[in-house]
N, C-alpha and C positions, 0 to 999 in steps of 0.2 A: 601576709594577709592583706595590707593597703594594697600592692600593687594586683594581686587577684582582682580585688574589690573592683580597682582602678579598670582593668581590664572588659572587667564583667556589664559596668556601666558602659563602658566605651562599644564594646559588642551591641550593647541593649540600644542606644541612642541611634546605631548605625543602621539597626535594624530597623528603627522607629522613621527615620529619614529615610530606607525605601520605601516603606509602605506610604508616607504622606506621600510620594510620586504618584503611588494607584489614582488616577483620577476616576469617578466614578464611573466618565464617559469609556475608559479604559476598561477598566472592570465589567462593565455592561457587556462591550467589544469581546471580550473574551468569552464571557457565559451563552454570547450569540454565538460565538465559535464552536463551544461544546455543543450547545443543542444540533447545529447542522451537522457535528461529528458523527452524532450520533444516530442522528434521520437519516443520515448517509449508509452507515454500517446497516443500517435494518432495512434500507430502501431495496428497491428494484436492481439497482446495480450496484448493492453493500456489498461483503464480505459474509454476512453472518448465514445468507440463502443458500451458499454455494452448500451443491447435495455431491460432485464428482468432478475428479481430474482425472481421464483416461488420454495415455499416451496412444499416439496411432505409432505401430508395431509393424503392423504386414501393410503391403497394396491392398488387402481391401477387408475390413474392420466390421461385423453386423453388429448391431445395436437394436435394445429392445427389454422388455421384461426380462425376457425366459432366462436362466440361466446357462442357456446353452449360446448365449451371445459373445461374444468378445467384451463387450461395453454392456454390462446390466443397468439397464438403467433401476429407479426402487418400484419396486412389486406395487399393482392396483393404480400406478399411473399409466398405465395404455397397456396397449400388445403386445403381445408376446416377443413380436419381430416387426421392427418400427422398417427396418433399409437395411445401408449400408453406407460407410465413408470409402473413397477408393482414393490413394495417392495416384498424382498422376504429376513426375517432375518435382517441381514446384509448387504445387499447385492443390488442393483436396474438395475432391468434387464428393456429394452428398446423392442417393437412390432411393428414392423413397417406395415404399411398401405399396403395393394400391391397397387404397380405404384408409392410407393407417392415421389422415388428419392432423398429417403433421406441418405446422405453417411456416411460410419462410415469410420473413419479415410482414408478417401481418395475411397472407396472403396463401392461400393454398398451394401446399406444395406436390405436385407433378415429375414424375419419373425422372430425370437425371438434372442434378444443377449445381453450381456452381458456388463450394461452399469456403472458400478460402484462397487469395492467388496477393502475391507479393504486393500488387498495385491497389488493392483496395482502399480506399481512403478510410471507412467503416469497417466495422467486423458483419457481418449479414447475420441476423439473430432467430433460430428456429426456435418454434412452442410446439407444444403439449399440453393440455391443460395448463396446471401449476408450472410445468416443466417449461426451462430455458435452455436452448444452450446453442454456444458458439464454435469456433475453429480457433484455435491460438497459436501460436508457432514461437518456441523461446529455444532460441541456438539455432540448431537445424531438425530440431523435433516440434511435429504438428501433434496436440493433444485437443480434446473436447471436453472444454469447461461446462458444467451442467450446474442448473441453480433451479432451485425446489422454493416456487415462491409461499408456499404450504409448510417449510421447513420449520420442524417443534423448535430450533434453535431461538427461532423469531419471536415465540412467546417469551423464552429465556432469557433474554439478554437485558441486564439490568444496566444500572449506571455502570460508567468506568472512573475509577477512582483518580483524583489529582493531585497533586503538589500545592499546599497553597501559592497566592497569587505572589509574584516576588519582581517588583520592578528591576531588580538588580539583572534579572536573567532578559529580559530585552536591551538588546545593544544593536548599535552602528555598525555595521563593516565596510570596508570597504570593498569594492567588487571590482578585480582586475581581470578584465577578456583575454583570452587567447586567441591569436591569432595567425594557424586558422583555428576551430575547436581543437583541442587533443583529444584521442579515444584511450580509454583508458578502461583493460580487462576486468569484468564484475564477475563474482560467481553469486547463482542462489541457493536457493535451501536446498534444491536439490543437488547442486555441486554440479548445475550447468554451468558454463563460462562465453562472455558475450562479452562484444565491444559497447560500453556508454562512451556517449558525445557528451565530455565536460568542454562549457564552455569559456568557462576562466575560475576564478580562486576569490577566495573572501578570506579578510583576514580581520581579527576584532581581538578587542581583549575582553576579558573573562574571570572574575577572581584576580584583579593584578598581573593574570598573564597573556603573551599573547599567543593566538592561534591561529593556525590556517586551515581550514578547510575548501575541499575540492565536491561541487556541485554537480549534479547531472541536470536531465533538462523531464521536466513530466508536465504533460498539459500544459505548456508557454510557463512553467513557473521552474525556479530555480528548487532543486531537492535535495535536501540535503540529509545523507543517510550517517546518521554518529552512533559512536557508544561512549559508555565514562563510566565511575565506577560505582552508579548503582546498576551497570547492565549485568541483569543474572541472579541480582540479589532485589533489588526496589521493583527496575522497570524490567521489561520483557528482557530472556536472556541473547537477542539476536542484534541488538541494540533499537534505536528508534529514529525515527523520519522527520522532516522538518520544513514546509515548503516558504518561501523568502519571493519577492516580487524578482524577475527576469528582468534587467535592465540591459537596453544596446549596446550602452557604452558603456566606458569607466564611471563608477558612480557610486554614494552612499545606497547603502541596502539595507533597511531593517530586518535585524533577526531573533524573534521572538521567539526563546524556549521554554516560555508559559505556554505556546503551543505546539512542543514535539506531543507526535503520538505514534500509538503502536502501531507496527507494520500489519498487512491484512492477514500474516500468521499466527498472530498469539491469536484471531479468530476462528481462524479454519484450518484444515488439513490441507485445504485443498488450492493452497496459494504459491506462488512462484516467487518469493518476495525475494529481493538482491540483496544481500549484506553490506552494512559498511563497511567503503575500504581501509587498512590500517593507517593511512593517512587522517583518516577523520575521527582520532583518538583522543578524548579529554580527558585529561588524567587527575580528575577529580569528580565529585558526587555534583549533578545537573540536577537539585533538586527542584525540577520545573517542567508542567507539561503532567504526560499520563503516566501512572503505573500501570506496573504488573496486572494485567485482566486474567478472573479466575484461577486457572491452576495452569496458567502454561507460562 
């Protein structure tokens, strides 16, 4: 019974001594992190607007209301028959309808153009009213991501619930480059398979142990895609994401899993998200960062 007791205080204390780390500056840092999670997911370029993922199929794809289209777009947002997408190579050039007021990047769009080619620095982004949407190409399949900024989703979407704060789950790693990157096979939800450019390896400890994890690269920022064993049962069942500063060289790297979150699928149907690799396995509960959103 003493050494329970003994135990029980020694837990309590240890727990007491993370939380005096929380500096409030800290705390603050994190709550601004949420809010822009969350302006993000509901914004212009969220997750939560996407209305369609259509795979381009054949050489030349019509898109439109009607359901006599390849690509429906949803009913009472335009015409019947908006165009058409035509693979060409490489390459997926866009036809647009006469009258049918569909704009390319801000601009009226005119009979045949150019709507997706390997060298683009940008994605080219066509409207519709409420209606977005772009060209995407993941492996060697071009599909059309469509986003409904009118989407009833957007009213829905309430908070996403957290882990309390736990200074214990921010740690050092250190960050070794490879040289040159390695690529190294991802598959995603759909069970496509593509090469990521990881640039080197982090390694920290964790609960008294230690671990390596292997980075990709998204936006200049190091990402780090994990699972452990609330995935499936706490947080989302695909694991969750993590993004860490990109350094050039060898060098310490903060990595804070007060702010993993969920991938842009526990949002939508309509997302490509990668899994993590078996390499980035923690084999215990990451009680830190986001849970499980809604029922997925």
């Amino acid at each position: 019974m003493k050494a329970a007791f003994s135990l029980t205080l020694l837990l309590a204390l240890f727990a007491c001594n993370n939380q005096s780390k929380i500096t409030e500056e800290y705390r603050s840092s994190v709550e601004d992190w949420k809010t822009a999670r969350l302006k993000a997911l509901v914004g212009e370029n969220g997750y939560v607007n996407l209305a369609g993922l259509f795979w381009l199929e054949n050489d030349t794809t019509t898109f439109g209301a009607s359901d006599d289209n390849t690509i429906k777009f949803p009913s009472g947002k335009g015409p019947d028959f908006l165009g058409s997408f035509v693979l060409k190579n490489d390459s997926v050039w866009i036809i647009s309808n006469e009258n049918s007021g569909v704009e390319m990047n801000g601009h009226p769009l005119t009979n045949e153009s150019l709507a997706y080619s390997e060298d683009m620095e940008n994605p080219i982004e066509f409207s519709l009213g409420s209606l977005i949407w772009i060209v995407i190409k993941r492996g060697d399949q071009f599909g059309v991501r469509l986003r409904d900024l009118e989407h009833p989703n957007l009213s829905n979407m309430d908070a996403i619930e957290f882990y309390p704060l736990d200074a214990a789950y921010k740690v050092i790693a250190d960050y070794e480059p490879y040289d040159p990157p390695k690529m190294m096979k991802t598959t995603n939800v759909l069970g496509q398979t593509y090469d990521a450019k990881i640039p080197g390896f982090l390694t920290f400890e964790l609960k008294g142990k230690s671990y390596r994890i292997e980075p990709n690269i998204d936006e200049g920022q190091l990402h780090i895609r994990f699972r452990d064993e609330t995935t499936g049962e706490e947080t989302y069942g695909l694991g969750r994401y993590l993004k860490a500063e990109m350094p050039s060289t060898k060098a310490k790297v903060v990595v804070d899993f007060n702010k993993a979150y969920n991938p842009p699928c526990a949002f939508t149907e309509f997302a490509t998200c990668p899994l993590p690799p078996k390499e980035n396995t923690i084999d215990f509960k990451v009680e830190a960062g986001e849970r499980v959103y809604g029922e997925h």
